[in-house]
C-alpha angles and dihedrals in degrees: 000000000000124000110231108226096182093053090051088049089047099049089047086053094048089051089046092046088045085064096054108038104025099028099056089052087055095039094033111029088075148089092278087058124014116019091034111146089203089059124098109250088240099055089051093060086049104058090038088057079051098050088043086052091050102051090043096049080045092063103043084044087057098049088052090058104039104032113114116237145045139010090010092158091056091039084063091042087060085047098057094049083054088058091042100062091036087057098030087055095045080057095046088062103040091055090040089060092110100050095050101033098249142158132199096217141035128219086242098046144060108338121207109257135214113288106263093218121068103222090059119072139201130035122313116215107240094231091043095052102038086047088050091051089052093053086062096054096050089043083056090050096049086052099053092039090061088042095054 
């Protein structure tokens, strides 16, 4: 019995594509973003643009990582540099909040939420936690992409 590196690559990029592509339509594609009618207009279109992006960028990730034929190992590998800028961005801003007067919540969208774990304390924000959780996962899939 032989353990399928690849597969296993393969399944983790397709999770880590998922939460980019599919999660921000369910997160984003609401009434706390947008179709928020304390948000500017402007601000709408833009995170619409974004959703649309992301979904398009999904798909072509996906087919990186599930067509049949040549150079699979480097079609992850293009996969994993897509999820890389989605996340690495996501962490940019986080970190620019400052700069740029951000927040990573609103007061009428997606609180933090008590930290799961009981040797943590405090409140966790929902997208950092669930980006951090994706970084993970493509951590996992670069791993088992150097391993196949």
């Amino acid at each position: 019995m032989s353990f399928d590196h690849l597969l296993v690559a393969r399944i983790l990029f397709t999770l880590m594509t998922l939460g980019y592509a599919a999660a921000t339509v369910i997160a984003d594609f609401n009434k706390t973003h947008a179709t928020n009618p304390q948000w500017t207009p402007h601000a709408r279109f833009h995170v619409v643009w974004q959703i649309c992006s992301y979904v398009g960028f999904g798909l072509l990730s996906l087919a990186l990582i599930w067509w049949p034929g040549p150079l699979a190992i480097e079609r992850l590998y293009l996969a994993a540099i897509m999820g890389a800028i989605v996340y690495a961005a996501f962490f940019v801003a986080v970190l620019a909040m400052p700069i740029y007067g951000g927040r990573a919540y609103d007061a009428n969208g997606y609180q933090p939420f008590a930290a799961p774990v009981p040797i943590f304390t405090g409140r966790w924000d929902v997208n950092i936690t669930a980006f951090s959780v994706q970084l993970v996962i493509w951590v996992a899939g670069l791993t088992a992409t150097l391993a196949g």
